[in-house]
C-alpha positions, 0 to 999 in steps of 0.5 A: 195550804187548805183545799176548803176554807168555811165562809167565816174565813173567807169573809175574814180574808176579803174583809166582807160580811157574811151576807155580802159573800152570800149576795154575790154567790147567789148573783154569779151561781156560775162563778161561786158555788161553794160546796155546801154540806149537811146544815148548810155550811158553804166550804169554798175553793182557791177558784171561788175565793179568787172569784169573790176577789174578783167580783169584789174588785169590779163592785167595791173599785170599779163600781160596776153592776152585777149584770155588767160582772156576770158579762165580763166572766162570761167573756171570760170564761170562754176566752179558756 
C-alpha cells in the first residue's frame, strides 16, 4: 500500500476533478492538508483520502453546506 498518493490518483480514485479536490482542501484546511512538495504538487495520506470521501459524501449525497461539514468534523474530532 502506498503512503502518498498525487492528486491525479486521488481524483481518479474518487471520480472528482482536480480543482473540485483543491476547493474542498481549501474549505476544510483542518481536515485536508495534503503535503505539498517543491513546485507545488500535493501528496495525500490514507487519512486525507478518507477525509475527502468524507466531505464528498456530505456534498454529492447529502447536499450539505460547507459550514454545516467543517461543524460536523469539528464534532467529530473531539469525540477522539
Amino acid at each position: 500500500m502506498k503512503i502518498f498518493h498525487n492528486i491525479s490518483e486521488v481524483s481518479k480514485m474518487l471520480d472528482e476533478p482536480q480543482h473540485v479536490l483543491r476547493y474542498w482542501e481549501g474549505k476544510h484546511p483542518r481536515f485536508i492538508s495534503p503535503t505539498k512538495r517543491p513546485g507545488g504538487r500535493r501528496f495525500y495520506r490514507q487519512r486525507d483520502i478518507a477525509n475527502l470521501r468524507i466531505v464528498q459524501r456530505f456534498v454529492r449525497e447529502w447536499f450539505m453546506g460547507h459550514k454545516g461539514i467543517n461543524k460536523i468534523l469539528n464534532e467529530q474530532r473531539n469525540q477522539t
